[in-house]
N, C-alpha and C positions, 0 to 999 in steps of 0.2 A: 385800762385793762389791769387786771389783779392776777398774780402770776404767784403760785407755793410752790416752792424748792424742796422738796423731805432730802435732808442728810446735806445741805447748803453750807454746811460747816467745814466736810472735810474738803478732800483735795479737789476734786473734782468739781464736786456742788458749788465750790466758795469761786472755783476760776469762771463759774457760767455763770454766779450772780454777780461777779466784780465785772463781767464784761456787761451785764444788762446793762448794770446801773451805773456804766459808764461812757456808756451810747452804742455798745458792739456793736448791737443785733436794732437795725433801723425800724424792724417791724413793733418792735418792744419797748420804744421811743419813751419815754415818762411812765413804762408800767409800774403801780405798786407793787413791791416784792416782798413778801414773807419769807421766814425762811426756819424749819422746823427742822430741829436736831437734839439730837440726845447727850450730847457731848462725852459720847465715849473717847476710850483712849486715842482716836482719829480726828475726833474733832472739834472743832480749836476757833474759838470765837478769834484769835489774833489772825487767824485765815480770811477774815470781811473785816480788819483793821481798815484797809484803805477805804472800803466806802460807809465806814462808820458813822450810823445817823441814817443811812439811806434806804432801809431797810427795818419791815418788824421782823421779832424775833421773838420763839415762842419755843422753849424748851418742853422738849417730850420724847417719848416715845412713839414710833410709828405704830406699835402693837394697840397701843391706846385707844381705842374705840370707839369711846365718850372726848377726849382728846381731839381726835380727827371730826367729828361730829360738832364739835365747835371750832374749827379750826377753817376745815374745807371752804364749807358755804360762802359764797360771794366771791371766789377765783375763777376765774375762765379757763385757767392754765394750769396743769400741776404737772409738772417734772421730778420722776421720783428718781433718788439718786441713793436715797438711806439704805445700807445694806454691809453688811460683817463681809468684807474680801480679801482676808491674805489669808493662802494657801495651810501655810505651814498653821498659823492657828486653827485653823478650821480640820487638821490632822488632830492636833494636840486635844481639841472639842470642838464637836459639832454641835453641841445643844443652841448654842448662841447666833450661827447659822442658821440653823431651821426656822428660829424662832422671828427674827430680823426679815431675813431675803424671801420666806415664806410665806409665814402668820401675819406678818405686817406687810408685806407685798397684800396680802388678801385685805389685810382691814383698810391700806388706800382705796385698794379698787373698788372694795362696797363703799368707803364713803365719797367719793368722787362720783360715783353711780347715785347713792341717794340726794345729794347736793346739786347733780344736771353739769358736771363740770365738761365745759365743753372739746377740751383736747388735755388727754395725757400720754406722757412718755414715761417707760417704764425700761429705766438705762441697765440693759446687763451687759456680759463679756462674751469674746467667743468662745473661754471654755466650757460651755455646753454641750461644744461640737464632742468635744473628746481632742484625741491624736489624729492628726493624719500626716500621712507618710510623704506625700504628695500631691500635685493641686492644689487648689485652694475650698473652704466650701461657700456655697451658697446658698442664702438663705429657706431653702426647702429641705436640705439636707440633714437628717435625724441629728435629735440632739445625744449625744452617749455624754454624759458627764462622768468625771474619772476619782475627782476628789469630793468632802462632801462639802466646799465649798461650792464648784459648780453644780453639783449636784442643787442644791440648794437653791442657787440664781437660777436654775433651769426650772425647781419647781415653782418659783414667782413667776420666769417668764410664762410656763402654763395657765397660772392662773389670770395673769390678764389675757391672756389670746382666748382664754372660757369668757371671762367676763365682754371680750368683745363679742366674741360668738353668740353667746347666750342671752346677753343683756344688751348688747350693742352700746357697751361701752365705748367712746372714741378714742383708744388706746393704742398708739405705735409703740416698737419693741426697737431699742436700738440694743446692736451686739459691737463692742470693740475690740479690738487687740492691745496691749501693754502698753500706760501711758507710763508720760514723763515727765517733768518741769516743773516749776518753782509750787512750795508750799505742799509737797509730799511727803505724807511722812518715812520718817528715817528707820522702818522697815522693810522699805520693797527697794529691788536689788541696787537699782540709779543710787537714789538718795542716799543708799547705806553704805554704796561701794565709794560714791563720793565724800560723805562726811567722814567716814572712817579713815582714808588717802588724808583728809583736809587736817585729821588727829593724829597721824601719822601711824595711826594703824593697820594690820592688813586687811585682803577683804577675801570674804570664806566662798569658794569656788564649788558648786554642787557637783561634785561624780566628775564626768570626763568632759562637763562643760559643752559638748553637743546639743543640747534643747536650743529650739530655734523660736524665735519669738518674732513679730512683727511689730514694729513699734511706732508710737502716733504719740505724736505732743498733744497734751491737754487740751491745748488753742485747739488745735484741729479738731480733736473729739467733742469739742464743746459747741464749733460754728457746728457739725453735722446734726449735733444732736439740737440744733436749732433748727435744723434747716427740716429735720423731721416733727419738729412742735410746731410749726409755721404752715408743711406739702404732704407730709408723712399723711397716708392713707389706715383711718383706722384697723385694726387687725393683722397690719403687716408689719413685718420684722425688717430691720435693715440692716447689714453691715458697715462696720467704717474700720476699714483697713488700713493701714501703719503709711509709713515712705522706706522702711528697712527693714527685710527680715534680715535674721542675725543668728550666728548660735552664741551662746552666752560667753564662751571664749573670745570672739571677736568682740564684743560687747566690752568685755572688761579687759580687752587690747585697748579699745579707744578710748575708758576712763582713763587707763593708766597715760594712755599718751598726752591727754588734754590735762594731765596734774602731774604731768614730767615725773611717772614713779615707774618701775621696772616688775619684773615678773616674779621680783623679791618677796613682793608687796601681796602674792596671793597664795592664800592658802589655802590646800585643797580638800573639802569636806565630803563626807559620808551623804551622797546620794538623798533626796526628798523622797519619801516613800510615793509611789504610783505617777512618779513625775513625769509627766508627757512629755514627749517628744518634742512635737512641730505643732505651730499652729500657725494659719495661713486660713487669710478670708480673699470674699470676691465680692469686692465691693458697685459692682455696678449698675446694682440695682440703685443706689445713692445716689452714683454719679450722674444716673438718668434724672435725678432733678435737681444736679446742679452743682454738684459736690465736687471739690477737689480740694487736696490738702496742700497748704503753702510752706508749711515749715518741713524744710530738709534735715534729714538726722543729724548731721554735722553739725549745722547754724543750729541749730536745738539744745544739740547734748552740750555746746560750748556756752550758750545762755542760761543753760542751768546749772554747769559748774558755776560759772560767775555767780549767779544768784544765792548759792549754798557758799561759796566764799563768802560774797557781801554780806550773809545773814546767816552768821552765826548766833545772833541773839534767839535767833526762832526756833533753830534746830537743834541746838545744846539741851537744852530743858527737857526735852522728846526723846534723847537719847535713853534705850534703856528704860523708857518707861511703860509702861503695861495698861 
């Protein structure tokens, strides 16, 4: 079985090809693995350091056309993961957005579709949903995207659910909530709030700290998102919902307490323009074939301090970079 990864570099992509190709997922037993990345500022060939050698690698662009046209043919499996996702970039410019999670969402799906590939996964987020106040949603529930990132992941996810529709592409849609754990870049709030504690410096707290997030370890978004390239029914969308939602105050209570720092250590910043509130999924549509998440936030958030302790060689260089 021949398996492509698009964006297998960054955080996510490199923890679901370091688990293929190191027996995770039983279904995937000796599959060949590609692994296709642009290596933007995200992405980091030292992220597939451990299974170096076990894996081709073919630097590109997803937008690439002619690229993906020689690239696709002869995979059974493509898991697309390539996609521009931090929020506050995607304020600062959306061009790099549209172009990534849309244009190239589109040029996978036509070349997957001209090649005959016979199951893809097309990994977004739940903020598509938008905000909600309460509840949780489920996977029927309209998408309102609020920033032009999700904005963005939401007009990929349309274009595969066309391309299922129309083409009967064999395309499942996973949606997540806020991961976490080792090999993240020191951007998003974990890794920044922990590397910056581990440099003894503070960490920048948005507005009054209420936004509520749901949060899920990599691990677990990674079996899910197997468990959907393996049962996942083409056309349908699935959730995969956290083990904690949280407002970001308690969040960066439990940093501080797991790197013994005080309330010294945060300091409070000017609000993210159109920051949503809450986000909360319902995952049972997943769970109905089989899903449940093993990593508890505690045992999670204490394994990946240690890991950003132990590897500071990884995360220094990243700091600050663009």
């Amino acid at each position: 079985m021949r398996l492509l990864v698009t964006g297998g570099a960054g955080f996510i992509g490199s923890h679901y090809v370091r688990t293929v190709l190191t027996g995770g997922y039983p279904a995937y037993a000796g599959a060949k693995v590609t692994v296709l990345d642009k290596l933007t500022y995200a992405g980091n060939l030292a992220n597939l350091a451990p299974v170096d050698g076990g894996f081709e690698f073919v630097h590109g662009d997803v937008c690439d056309a002619a690229l993906l046209a020689d690239t696709v043919p002869g995979h059974d499996v493509v898991v697309h993961f390539a996609a521009e996702s931090h929020v506050d970039r995607s304020i600062d410019g959306a061009a790099d957005f549209v172009r990534t999670n849309v244009l190239g969402t589109h040029a996978v799906m036509q070349a997957c579709l001209d090649a005959g590939v016979s199951k893809v996964v097309q990994v977004s987020t739940d903020e598509v949903y938008g905000t909600i106040e309460e509840g949780s949603w489920a996977e029927d529930a309209p998408i309102r995207p609020r920033s032009p990132y999700s904005a963005a992941k939401a007009g990929g996810d349309l274009i595969a659910q066309a391309y299922a529709v129309t083409h009967g592409l064999p395309v499942s849609i996973t949606r997540c909530g806020n991961n976490y754990g080792p090999y993240q870049y020191p951007e998003k709030v974990v890794p920044l709030f922990v590397t910056n504690l581990l440099e003894g410096d503070k960490v920048p707290l948005y507005g009054d700290g209420g936004n509520v997030r749901d949060w899920v370890h990599v691990d677990d978004h990674c079996r899910a998102i197997q468990l959907v390239a393996e049962r996942g029914e083409p056309g349908e969308v699935y959730n995969i919902a956290g083990t904690a939602e949280m407002d970001n105050v308690e969040l960066t209570g439990r940093i501080l307490t797991e790197l013994r720092a005080g309330w010294d250590m945060v300091e409070r910043v000017t609000d993210r323009k159109g920051h949503d509130r809450r986000y909360s999924l319902d995952d049972a549509k997943l769970r109905a074939l089989g899903y449940a998440p093993m990593t508890g936030f505690d045992d999670g958030l204490s394994s990946t301090v240690r890991w950003y302790a132990d590897n500071s060689s990884w995360w220094k260089p990243l700091k600050g970079r663009r």
